[in-house]
C-alpha positions in Angstrom: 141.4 0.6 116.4 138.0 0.5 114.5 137.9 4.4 115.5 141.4 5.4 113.6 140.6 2.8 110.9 137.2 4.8 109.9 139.0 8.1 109.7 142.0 6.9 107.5 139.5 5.2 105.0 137.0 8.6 104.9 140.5 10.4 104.3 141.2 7.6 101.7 137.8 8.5 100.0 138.2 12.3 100.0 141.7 12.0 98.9 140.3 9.8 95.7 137.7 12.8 95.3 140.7 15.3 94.9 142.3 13.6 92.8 139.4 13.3 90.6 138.7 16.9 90.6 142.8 17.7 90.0 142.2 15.1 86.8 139.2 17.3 86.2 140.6 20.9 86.7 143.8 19.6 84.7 141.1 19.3 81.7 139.8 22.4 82.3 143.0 24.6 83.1 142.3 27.1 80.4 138.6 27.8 80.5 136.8 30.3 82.5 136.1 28.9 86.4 132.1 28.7 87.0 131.4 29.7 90.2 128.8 28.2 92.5 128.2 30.9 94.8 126.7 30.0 98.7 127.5 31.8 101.9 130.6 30.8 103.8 132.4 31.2 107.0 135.8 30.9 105.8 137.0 30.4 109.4 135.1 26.8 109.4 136.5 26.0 106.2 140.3 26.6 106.5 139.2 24.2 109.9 138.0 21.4 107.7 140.4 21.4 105.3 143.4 21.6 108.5 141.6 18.5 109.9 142.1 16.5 106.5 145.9 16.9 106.8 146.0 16.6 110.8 147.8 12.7 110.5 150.2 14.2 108.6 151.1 17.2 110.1 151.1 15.3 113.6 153.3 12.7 112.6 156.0 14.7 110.8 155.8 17.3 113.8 154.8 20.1 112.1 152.6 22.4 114.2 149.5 24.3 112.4 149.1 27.9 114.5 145.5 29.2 113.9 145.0 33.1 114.8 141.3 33.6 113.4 139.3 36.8 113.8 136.2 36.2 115.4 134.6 38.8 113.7 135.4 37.9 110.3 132.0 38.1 108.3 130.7 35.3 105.8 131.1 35.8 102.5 129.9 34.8 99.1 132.2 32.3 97.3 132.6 28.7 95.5 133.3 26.7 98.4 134.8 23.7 96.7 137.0 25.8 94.5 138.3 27.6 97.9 138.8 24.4 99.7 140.8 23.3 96.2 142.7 26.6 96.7 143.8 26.7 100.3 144.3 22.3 100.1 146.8 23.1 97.5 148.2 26.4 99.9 148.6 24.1 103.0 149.4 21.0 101.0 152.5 22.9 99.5 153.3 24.2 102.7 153.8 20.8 104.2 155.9 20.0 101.7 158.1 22.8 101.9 158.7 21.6 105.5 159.1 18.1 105.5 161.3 16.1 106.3 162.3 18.9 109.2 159.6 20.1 112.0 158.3 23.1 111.2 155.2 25.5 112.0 152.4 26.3 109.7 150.5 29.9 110.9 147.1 30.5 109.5 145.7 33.5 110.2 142.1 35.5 109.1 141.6 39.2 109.4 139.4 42.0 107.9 141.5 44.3 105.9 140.6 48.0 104.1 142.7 48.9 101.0 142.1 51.8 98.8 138.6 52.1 100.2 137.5 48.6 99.6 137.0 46.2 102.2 138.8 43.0 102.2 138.9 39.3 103.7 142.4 38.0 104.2 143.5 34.9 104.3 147.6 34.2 105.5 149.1 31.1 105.4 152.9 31.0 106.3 155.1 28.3 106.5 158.8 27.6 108.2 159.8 25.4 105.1 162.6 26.1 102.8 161.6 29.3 100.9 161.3 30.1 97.1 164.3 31.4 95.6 164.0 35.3 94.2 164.9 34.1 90.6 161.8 31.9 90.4 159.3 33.7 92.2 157.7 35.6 89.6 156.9 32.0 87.7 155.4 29.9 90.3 152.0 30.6 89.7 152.7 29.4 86.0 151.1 26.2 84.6 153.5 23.1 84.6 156.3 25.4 86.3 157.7 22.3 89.5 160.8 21.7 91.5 159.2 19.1 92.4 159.4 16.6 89.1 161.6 14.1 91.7 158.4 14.0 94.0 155.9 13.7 90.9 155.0 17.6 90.4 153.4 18.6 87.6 152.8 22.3 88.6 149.2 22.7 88.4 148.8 23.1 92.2 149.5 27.1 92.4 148.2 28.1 88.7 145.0 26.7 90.1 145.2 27.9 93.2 145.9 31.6 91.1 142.3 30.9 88.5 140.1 30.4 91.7 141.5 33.6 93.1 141.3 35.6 90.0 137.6 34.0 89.2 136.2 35.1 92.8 138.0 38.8 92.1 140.8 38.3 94.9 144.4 38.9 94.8 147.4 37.2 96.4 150.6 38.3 97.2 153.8 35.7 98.1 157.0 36.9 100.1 159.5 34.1 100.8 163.1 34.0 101.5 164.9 30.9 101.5 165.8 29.1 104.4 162.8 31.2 106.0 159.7 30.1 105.1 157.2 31.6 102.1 153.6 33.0 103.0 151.0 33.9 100.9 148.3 36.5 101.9 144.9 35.7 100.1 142.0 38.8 99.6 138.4 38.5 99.0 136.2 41.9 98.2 133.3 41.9 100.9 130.2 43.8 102.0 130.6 45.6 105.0 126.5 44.5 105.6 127.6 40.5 105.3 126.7 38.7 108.3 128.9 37.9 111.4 130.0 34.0 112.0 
């Protein structure tokens, strides 16, 4: 099918493009992040980033569960760094799942924390967990379980710099056997525009 073989080589030739930017961001793991701020509808992007993994996800079963909140404003951030940072989120996720079926739930909401207002970002997965004893240590550079698979453990240290360089937080809960999410926070204006 022509159709099918256009889509798996554009995926080829984005997939090429990460990993340039990985070889790129592994150079650079230490410096501070520039930021390219433009307005973004973070709803869209979580979209295009699910539709990059959606051969994979379909054909090891594993469902991705979008609850997005139609209201959620656009906001000011690097979009090529957040794509980098949620690719790595969903891409762990995935793996955390396979080789068993499993659900992947994304889910966008406005949030208001000691008087600041908030964009958050959940991704949760149905994949093995993170054990309690290495928790704290996972956004640490080099720190894998996966050196069997090829890790090298830059996935959520980077996924941690973009997050600190746009003046987010992140917080993890995870249990094994049940899944890990991770609930991502952007500061906002309360005048930003609607998507």
């Amino acid at each position: 099918d022509f159709n099918e073989v256009t889509d798996l080589l554009d995926i080829l030739n984005y997939e090429t493009e990460q990993i340039k930017k990985i070889s790129e961001q592994f150079l650079t793991l230490n410096r501070p992040r520039q930021l390219k701020l433009e307005v973004v509808s973070l709803n869209r992007l979580l979209d295009s980033i699910l539709a990059e993994f959606k051969i994979i996800t379909e054909s090891s079963g594993i469902r991705t569960l979008r609850n997005y909140d139609s209201e959620l404003p656009e906001i000011r951030l690097d979009d090529e760094q957040i794509r980098q940072l949620f690719f790595n989120l969903i891409q762990n996720a995935i793996q955390a799942i396979q080789p068993k079926h499993g659900s992947i739930y994304i889910t966008t909401s406005i949030e208001q924390n000691a008087g600041k207002n908030w964009i958050m970002a959940n991704i949760r997965d149905t994949g093995a967990g993170i054990p309690d004893q290495i928790q704290e240590r996972i956004f640490d550079a080099y720190f894998t379980t996966k050196e069997r698979e090829g890790g090298i453990g830059l996935g959520l240290a980077i996924a941690y710099q973009i997050i600190m360089a746009h003046g987010g937080r992140i917080e993890v809960k995870s249990q094994v056997g049940m899944g890990t999410e991770f609930k991502i926070f952007f500061k906002y204006q309360q005048n930003a525009m609607k998507v």
